[in-house]
C-alpha positions as CSV (number, residue, x, y, z in Angstrom):
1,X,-24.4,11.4,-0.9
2,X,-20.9,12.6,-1.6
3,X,-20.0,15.3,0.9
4,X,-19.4,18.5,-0.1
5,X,-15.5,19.3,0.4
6,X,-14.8,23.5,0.0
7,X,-11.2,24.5,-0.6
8,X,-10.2,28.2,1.1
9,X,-7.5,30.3,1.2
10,X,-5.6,32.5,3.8
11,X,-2.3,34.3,3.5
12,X,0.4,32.6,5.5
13,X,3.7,33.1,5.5
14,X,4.4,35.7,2.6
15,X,2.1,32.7,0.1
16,X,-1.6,32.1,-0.5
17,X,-2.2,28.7,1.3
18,X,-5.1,26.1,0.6
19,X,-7.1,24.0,3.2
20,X,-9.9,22.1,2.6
21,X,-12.8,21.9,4.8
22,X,-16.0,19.5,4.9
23,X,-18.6,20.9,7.1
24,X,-20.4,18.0,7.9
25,X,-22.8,19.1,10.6
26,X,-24.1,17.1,13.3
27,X,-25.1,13.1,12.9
28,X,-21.3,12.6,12.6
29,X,-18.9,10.2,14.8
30,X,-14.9,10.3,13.7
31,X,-12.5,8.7,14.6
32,X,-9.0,9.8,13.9
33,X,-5.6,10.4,14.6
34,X,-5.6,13.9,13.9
35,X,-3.4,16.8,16.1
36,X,-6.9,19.1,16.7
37,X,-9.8,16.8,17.5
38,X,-8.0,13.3,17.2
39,X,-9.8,10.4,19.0
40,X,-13.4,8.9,19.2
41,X,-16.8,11.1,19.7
42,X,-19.0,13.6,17.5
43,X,-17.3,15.4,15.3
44,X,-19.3,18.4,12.9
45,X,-16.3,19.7,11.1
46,X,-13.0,18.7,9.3
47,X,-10.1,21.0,7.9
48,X,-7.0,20.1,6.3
49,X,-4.9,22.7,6.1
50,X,-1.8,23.4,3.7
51,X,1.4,25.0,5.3
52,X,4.7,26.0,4.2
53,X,7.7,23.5,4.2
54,X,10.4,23.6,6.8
55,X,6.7,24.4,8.9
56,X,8.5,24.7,12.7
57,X,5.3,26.3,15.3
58,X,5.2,24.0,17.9
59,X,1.7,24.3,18.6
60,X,0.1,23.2,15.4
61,X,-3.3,22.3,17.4
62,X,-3.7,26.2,18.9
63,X,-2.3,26.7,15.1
64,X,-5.6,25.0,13.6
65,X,-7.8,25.7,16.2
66,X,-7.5,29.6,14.8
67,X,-7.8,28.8,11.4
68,X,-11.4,26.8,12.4
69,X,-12.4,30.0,14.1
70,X,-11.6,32.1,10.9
71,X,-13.8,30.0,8.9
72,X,-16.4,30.2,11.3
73,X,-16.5,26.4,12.5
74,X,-17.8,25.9,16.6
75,X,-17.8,22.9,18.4
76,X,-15.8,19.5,18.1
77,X,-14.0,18.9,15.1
78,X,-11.1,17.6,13.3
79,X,-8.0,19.2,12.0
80,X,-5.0,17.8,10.0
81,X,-2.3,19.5,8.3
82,X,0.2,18.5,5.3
83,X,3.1,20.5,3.3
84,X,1.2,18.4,0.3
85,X,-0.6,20.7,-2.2
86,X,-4.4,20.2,-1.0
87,X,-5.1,21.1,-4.3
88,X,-4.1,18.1,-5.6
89,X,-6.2,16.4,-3.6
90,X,-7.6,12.9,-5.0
91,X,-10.8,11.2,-4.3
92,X,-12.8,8.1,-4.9
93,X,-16.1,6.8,-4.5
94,X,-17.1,3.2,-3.7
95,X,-21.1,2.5,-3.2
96,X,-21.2,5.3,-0.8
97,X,-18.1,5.2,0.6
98,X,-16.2,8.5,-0.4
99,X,-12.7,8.5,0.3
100,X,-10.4,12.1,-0.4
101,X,-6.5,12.1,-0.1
102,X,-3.7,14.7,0.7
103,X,-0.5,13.3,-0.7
104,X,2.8,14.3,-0.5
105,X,5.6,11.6,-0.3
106,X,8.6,13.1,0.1
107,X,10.0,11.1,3.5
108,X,8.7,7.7,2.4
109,X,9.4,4.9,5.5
110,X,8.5,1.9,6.8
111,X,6.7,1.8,9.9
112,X,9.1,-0.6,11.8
113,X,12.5,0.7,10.4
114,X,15.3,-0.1,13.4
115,X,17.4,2.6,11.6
116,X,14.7,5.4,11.7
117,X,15.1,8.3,14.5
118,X,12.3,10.2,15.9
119,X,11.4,13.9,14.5
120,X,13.1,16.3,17.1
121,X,9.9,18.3,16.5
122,X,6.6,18.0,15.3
123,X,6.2,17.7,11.0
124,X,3.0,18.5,9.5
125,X,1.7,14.9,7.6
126,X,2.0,14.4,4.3
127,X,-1.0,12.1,3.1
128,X,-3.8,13.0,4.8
129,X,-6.7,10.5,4.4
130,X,-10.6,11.2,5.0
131,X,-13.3,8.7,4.3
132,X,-16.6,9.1,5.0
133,X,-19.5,5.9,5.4
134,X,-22.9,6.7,5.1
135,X,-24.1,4.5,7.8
136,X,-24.0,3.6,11.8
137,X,-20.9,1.6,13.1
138,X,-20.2,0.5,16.3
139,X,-17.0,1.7,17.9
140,X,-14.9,-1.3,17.7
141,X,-16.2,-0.9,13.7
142,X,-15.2,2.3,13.6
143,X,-11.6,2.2,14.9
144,X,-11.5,-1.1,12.7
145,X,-12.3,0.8,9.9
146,X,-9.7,3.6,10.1
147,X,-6.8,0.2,10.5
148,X,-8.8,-0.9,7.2
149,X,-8.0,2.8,5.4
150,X,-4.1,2.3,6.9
151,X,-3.8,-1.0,5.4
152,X,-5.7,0.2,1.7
153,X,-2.7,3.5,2.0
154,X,-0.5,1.0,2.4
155,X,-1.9,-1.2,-0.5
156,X,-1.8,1.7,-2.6
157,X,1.4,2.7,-2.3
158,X,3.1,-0.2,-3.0
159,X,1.0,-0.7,-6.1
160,X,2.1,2.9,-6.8
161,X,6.0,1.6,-6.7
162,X,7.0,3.5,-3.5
163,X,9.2,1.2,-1.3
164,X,7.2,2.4,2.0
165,X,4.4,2.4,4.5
166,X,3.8,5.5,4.7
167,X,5.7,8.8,6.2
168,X,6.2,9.5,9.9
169,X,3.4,11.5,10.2
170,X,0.7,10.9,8.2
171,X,-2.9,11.1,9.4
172,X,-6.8,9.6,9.0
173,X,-9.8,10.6,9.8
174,X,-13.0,8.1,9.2
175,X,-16.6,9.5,9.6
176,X,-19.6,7.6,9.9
177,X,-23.3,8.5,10.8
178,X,-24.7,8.5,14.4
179,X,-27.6,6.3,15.1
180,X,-31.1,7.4,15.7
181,X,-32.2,5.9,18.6
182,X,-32.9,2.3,18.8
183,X,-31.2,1.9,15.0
184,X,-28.3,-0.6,15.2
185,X,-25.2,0.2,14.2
186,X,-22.6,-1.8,12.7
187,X,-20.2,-3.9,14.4
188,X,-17.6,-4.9,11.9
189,X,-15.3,-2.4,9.8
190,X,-12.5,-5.2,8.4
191,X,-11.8,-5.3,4.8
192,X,-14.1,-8.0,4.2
193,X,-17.5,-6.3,6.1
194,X,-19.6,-4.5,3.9
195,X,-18.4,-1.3,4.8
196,X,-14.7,-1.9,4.5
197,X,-14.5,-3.4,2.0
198,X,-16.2,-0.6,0.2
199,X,-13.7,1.8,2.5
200,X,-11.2,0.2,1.4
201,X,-11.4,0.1,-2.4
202,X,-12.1,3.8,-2.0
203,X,-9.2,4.7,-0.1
204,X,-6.9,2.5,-2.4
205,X,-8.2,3.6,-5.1
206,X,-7.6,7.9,-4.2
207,X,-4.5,6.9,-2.8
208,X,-3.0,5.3,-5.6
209,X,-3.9,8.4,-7.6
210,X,-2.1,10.9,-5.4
211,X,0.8,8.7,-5.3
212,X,1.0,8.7,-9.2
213,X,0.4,12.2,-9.0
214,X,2.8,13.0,-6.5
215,X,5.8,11.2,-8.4
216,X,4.7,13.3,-11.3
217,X,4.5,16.5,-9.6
218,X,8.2,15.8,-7.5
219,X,9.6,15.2,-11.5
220,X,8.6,18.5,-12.8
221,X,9.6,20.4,-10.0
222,X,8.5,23.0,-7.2
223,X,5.4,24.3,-7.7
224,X,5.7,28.2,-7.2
225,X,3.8,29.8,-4.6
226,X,1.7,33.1,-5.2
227,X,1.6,35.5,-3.0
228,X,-2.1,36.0,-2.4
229,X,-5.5,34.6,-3.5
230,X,-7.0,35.0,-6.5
231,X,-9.7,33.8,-8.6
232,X,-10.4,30.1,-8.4
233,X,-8.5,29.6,-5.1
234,X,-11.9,29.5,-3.4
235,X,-14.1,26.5,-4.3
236,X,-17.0,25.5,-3.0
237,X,-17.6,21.9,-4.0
238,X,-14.0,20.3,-5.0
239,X,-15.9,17.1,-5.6
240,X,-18.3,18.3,-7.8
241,X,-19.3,17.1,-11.3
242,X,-16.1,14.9,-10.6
């Protein structure tokens, strides 16, 4: 079943801004590389929140920790945050697999780069990634299976014609289900097990898309900020009859 991914708003900033939320419940084990919630272990929530550009508080986990408490989420969960527009926010499905993308490229770079220097502060990522699996895996699966969603972004935006890996701070967050007791759980999450394979052709696939759709966006120009919500900010199901 495709999980249900709401889009909010707050005002931020003098601007309405977007997050998107997936409250997934409990049964969940992430993994990610997240700044609120980032590592191994059970994980009932995720948010991906939108901020400003030039975004300079240097304590972006206290930063989403208060946004999670606004929306009402509790316990262990996962936070990311982009400059992207979350409302352009693409998504595939792959035989379960559901995979939904933040993307905004606009400091494209390869991951070894001997000319790059390091951020003097923290910047908010700019493709987010968050696939969910429908099924047990093993930790070692599990961390194999968010290197399998890196290598698919990668895929992708080659394929999309952007000279890069990535930008410095993008993040990904893979869920999977927790086992009842004495079910097994996967051990393998490469591109060619059964579940990363199908990971990866999802993440590819709504990576590509928001690549494409970034370029696009980036040609037309800036789009304009209003300066609070109004109707059709709020959406309960993004996914939905998609």
């Amino acid at each position: 079943m495709r999980p249900v991914l709401a889009r909010g708003a707050r005002q931020e900033d003098g601007a309405c801004r977007h997050l998107l939320l997936w409250r997934a419940g409990p049964g969940w084990r992430m993994v990610s590389s997240a700044v609120l919630g980032g590592g191994l272990g059970e994980r009932g929530w995720v948010l991906n929140a939108q901020v400003r550009p030039g975004y300079a508080r240097m304590d972006p986990e206290r930063h989403l920790a208060e946004l999670a408490a606004a929306h009402g989420l509790t316990g262990p969960g996962v936070g990311l945050m982009t400059a992207a527009q979350v409302d352009d926010c693409t998504w595939a499905d792959d035989q379960g697999v559901t995979a939904a993308v933040t993307t905004g490229i606009g400091a494209p770079t390869w991951a070894a780069d001997p000319a790059a220097v390091a951020a003097p502060q923290y910047v908010p990522g700019t493709i987010n990634i968050l696939a969910v699996v429908p099924a047990p895996v093993a930790d070692a699966g599990l961390v194999n299976l968010l290197a399998t969603a890196t290598e698919a972004k990668v895929q992708a935006l080659l394929d999309a014609g952007f000279d890069c890996s990535g930008t410095p701070s993008d993040a990904v967050c893979v869920a999977v289900r927790t086992p009842h007791p004495g079910e097994p759980a996967d051990e393998f999450g490469g591109p060619r097990s059964r579940w990363g394979a199908r990971l990866a052709r999802a993440v590819h696939a709504a990576v590509l898309a928001g690549a494409l759709r970034d370029a696009e966006r980036r040609a037309g120009g800036p789009t304009p900020d209003h300066p609070a919500a109004v109707p059709g900010c709020r959406r309960a199901d993004l996914l939905a009859g998609s």
